[in-house]
C-alpha positions as CSV (number, residue, x, y, z in Angstrom):
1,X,7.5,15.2,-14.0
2,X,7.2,12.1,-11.8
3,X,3.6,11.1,-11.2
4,X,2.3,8.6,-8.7
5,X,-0.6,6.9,-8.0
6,X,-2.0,6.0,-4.0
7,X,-3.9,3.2,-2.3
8,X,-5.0,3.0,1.3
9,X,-5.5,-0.1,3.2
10,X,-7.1,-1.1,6.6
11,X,-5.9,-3.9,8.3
12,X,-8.1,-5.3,11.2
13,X,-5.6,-6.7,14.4
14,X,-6.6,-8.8,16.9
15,X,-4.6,-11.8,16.8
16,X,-0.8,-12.4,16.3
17,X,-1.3,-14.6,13.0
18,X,-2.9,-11.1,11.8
19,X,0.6,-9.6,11.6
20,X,1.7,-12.5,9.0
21,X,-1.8,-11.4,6.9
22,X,-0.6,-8.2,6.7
23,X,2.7,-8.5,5.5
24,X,1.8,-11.0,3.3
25,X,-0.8,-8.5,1.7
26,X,1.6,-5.7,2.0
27,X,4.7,-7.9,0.2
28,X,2.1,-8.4,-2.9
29,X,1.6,-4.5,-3.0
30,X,5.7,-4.1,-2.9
31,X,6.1,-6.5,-5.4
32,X,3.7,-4.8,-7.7
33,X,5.4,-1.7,-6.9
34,X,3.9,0.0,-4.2
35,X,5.9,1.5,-1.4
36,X,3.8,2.2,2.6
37,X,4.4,5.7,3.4
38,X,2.6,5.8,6.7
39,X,1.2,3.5,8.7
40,X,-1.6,4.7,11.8
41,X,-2.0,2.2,14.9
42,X,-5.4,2.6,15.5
43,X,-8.6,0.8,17.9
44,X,-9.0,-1.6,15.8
45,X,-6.5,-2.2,13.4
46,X,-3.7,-0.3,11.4
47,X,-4.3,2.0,8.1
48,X,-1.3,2.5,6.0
49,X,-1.1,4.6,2.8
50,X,1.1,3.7,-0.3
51,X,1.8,4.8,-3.5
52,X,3.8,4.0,-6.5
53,X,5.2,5.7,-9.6
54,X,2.9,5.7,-12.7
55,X,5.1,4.6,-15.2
56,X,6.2,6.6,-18.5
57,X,3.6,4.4,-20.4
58,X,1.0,4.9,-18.4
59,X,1.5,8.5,-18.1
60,X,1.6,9.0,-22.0
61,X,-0.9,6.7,-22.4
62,X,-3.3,8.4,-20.7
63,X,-2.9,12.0,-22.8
């Protein structure tokens, strides 16, 4: 069964060189293998929610 594993992150927005912060953060998660699932507009700021598989190794590993 596939398992995964979630992170949330807040990202504060008040300026447009914020928007290059944050997908500069958010390529570093992708290329570790985390995928955004949802992203909220908020105040202050977006949060967005990822996840990514747990790999087989891990998963075995861990019994």
């Amino acid at each position: 069964m596939t398992q995964f594993e979630y992170d949330i992150l807040f990202f504060e927005v008040k300026k447009r060189g914020d928007y290059d912060k944050m997908r500069s953060i958010l390529n570093e998660h992708g290329a570790n293998g985390w995928e955004v699932i949802s992203a909220e507009a908020g105040d202050n700021g977006y949060t967005t929610f990822l996840k990514r598989e747990i790999g087989a190794r891990q998963t075995e590993a861990s019994k």
